[in-house]
C-alpha positions as CSV (number, residue, x, y, z in Angstrom):
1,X,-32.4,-32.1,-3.1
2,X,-33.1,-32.7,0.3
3,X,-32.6,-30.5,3.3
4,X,-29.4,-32.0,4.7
5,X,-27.9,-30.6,1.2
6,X,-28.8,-27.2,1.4
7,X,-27.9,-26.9,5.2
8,X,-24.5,-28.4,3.9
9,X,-24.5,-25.7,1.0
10,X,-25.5,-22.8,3.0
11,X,-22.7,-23.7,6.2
12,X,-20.2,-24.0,3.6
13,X,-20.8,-20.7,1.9
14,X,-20.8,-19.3,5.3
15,X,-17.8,-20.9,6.7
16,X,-15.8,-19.6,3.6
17,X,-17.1,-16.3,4.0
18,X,-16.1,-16.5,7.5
19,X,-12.4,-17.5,6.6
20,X,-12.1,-15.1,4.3
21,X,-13.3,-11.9,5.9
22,X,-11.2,-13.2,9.7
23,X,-8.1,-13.5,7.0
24,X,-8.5,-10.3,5.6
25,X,-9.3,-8.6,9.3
26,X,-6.5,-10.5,10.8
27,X,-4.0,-8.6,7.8
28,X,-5.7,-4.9,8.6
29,X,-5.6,-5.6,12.2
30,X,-1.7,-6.6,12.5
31,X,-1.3,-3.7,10.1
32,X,-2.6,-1.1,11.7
33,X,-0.9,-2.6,15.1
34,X,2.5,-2.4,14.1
35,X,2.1,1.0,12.5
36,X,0.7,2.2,15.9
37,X,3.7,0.1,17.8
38,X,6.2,2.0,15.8
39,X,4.1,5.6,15.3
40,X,2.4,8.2,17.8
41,X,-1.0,8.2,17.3
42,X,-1.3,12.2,16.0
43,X,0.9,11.0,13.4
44,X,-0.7,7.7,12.7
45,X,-3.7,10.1,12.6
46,X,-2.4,12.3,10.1
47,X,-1.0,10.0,7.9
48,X,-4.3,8.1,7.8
49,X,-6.5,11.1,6.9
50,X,-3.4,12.2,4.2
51,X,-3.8,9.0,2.6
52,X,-7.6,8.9,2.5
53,X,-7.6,12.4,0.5
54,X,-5.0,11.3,-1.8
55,X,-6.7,7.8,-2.4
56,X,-10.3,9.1,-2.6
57,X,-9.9,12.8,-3.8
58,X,-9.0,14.1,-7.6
59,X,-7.3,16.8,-7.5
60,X,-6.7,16.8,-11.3
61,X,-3.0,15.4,-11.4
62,X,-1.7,15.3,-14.9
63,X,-0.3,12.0,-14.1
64,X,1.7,12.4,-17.7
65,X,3.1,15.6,-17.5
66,X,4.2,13.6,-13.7
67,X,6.0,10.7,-15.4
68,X,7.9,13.4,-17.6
69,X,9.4,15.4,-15.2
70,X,10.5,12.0,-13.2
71,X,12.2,10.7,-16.4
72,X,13.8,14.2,-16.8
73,X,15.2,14.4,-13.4
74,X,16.5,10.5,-14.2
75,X,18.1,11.6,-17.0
76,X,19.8,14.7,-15.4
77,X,21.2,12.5,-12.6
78,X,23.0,10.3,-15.4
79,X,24.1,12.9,-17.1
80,X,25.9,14.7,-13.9
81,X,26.9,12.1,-11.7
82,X,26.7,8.7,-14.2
83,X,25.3,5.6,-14.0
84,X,27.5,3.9,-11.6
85,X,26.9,7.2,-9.3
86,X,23.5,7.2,-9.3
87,X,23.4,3.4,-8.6
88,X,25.5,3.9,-5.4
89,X,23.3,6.5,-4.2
90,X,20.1,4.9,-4.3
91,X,22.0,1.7,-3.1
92,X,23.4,3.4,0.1
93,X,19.8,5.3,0.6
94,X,18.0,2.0,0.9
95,X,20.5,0.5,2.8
96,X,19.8,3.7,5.3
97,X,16.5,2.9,5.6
């Protein structure tokens, strides 16, 4: 191997690396610019340290017992309002948003 090869291997590893990491700052940076676009800063602020604690802090969540009592709230809504109740509901919510 001479050392035209492993100045091409090396470039290309870098260039890659390069593309990849510009991509992935180029996706956080438009993120993060919108979200400040359509936010104040205190509450950009707050929801940024709120989300950090919940991503990176256990707080001991029984993520089963969780899953139940979503399931069991479901199932009331059927029950009261019925299926085709429910459905409108969460289709008029989204359409709110």
């Amino acid at each position: 191997m001479d050392i035209g090869t492993l100045i091409g291997l090396i470039s290309s590893v870098a260039v890659i690396v390069t593309a990849v990491l510009s991509g992935f700052l180029i996706a956080i940076g438009g993120t993060l610019a919108a979200t400040l676009i359509k936010f104040p800063i205190a509450t950009f602020a707050t929801a940024l340290e709120d989300g950090t604690k919940a991503a990176f802090i256990d707080r001991g969540d029984d993520s089963q017992a969780l899953i139940l009592t979503a399931g069991g709230l479901t199932e009331n809504a059927f029950l009261r309002r019925g299926r085709s109740t429910v459905a409108a509901l969460l289709v008029n919510e989204a359409r709110r948003k």
